[in-house]
N, C-alpha and C positions, 0 to 999 in steps of 0.2 A: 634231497633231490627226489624227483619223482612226485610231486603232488599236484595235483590236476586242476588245483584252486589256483584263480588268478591275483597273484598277491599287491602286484602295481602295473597301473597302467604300463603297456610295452613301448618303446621309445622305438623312433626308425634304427636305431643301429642295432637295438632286438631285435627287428624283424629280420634285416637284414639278415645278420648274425646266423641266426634261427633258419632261414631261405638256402641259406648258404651250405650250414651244417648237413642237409640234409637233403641239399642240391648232390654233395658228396656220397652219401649214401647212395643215393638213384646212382648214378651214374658208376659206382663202384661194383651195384647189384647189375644193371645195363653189361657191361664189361665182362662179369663174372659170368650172366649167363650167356653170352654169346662163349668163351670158354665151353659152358655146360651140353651149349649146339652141338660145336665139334665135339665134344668128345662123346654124345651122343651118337651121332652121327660116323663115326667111325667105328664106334662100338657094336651098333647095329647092322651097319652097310647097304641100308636102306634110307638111307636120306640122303640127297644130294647135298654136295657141301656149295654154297656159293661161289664163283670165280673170286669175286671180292674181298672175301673171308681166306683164300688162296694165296694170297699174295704177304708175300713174307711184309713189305712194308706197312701194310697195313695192320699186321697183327702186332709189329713195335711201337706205333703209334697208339692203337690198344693198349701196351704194357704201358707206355708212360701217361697215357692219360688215365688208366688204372692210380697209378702212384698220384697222378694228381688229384683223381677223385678221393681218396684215400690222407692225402692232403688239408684236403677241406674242412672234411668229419674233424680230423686232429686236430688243426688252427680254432676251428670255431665251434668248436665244442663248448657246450656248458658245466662245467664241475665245481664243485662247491670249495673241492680242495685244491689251492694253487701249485702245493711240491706236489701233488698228481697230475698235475699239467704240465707241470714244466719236465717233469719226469717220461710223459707220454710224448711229448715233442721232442725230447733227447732223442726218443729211441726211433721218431721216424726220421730225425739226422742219418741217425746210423743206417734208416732204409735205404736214404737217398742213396749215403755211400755205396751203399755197396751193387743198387744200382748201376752205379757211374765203374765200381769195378767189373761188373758183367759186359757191362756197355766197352769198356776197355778190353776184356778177355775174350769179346767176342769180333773185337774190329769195328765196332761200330752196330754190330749186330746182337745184342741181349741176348735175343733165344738162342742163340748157338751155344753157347755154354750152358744151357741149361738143358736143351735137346743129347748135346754128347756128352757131356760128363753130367748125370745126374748127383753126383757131391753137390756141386754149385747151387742146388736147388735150396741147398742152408741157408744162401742168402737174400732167399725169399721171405724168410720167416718174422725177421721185422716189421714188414709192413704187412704179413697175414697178423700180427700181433696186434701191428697197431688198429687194422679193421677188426678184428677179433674185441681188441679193449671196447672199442664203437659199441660194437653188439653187445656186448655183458654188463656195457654201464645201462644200455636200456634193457636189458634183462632184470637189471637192479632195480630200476628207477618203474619201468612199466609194468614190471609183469610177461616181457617178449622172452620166455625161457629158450627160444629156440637162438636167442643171441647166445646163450651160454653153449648149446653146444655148437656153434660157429666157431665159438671162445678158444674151444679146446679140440674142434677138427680139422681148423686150415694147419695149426703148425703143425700138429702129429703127422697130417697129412703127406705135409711136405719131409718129416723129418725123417718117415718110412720110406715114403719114396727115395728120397736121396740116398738110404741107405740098402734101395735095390732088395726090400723084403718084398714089395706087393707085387702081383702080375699083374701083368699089361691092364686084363677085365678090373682089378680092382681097382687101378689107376684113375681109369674111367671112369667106373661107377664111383669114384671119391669126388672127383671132378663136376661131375652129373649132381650130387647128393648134397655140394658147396653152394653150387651155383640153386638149386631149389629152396634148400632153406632160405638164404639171404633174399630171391626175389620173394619169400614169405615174408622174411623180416620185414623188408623194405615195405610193402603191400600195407602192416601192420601198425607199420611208424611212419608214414609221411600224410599218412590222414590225420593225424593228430593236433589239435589247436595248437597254435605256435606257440601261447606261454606257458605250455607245459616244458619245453626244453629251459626256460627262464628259471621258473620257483622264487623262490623268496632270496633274492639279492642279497639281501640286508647277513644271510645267514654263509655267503663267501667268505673264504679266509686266505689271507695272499701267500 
């Protein structure tokens, strides 16, 4: 994976496919940094925060269209190795679940449980995982070394946090520092000719 040679013509369900993977990313990066806004923005106490960005419903709608974007990347991703895909979409199962447990612990409400008890924030960690794998397989494949450390700074992130070591400031600036790489990432890999996420078909294994 990763060679930039176009090995067979691309069929419409490659493009698709390809359009789609990486429709996921934008809109996972989109998401992240409005995330990066606020937490900007309260960090400094010089920006205004939008009414919009205010409104508790619209930021759940954010988290789940987050998991959806984050969705995408995983379904229609390209890997050469099949038990890594199907390994990779196990464990954004386990995202959704535990989703759907937040979503339950909080009434209907996600962020409440992750606002008062910061433990809960563990169950973020699959699906920072599953965007994390995104970024480190085109780490792999491109040369985007800034996917690896996405790789290995959304979980820590969350797992520090949840266990109440970082202050408020570094919370933030973690937040701030997710949301910049990824719209770098993102900048990095959607310009990319579309049969580089393809390669050489012939060379899959189920």
């Amino acid at each position: 994976m990763g060679e930039k040679i176009l090995f067979q013509p691309l069929t419409t369900t490659d493009r698709v496919t390809v359009l789609l993977y990486r429709l996921g990313i934008v809109l996972s990066s989109m998401i992240t940094g409005v995330a990066g806004f606020l937490a900007y923005a309260v960090l400094s106490g010089s920006v205004a925060i939008p009414p919009l960005l205010q409104n508790t419903t619209v930021l759940v709608v954010l988290l789940f269209m987050f998991y959806f974007s984050v969705g995408l990347s995983v379904f229609f991703i390209h890997l050469y190795i099949g038990k890594l895909y199907r390994f990779l979409k196990r464990v954004f199962y386990l995202a959704t679940a535990c989703l759907i447990a937040l979503v339950i612990l909080g009434n209907g409400n996600p962020l409440f449980p992750l606002s008062m008890t910061p433990a809960y924030r563990l169950l973020l960690i699959p699906v920072a995982f599953c965007l994390g794998f995104v970024t480190a397989k085109e780490a792999f494949c491109f040369r985007l070394y800034e996917g690896y450390l996405l790789f290995g700074l959304m979980p820590s992130y969350l797992l520090f946090s949840s266990m109440r070591v970082l202050s408020f400031q570094a919370e933030m600036t973690g937040i701030i520092m997710t949301a910049a790489l990824l719209v770098f990432f993102t900048l990095r890999k959607v310009f990319m000719p579309l049969h580089c996420d393809i390669g050489d078909k012939s060379a899959y294994t189920p």
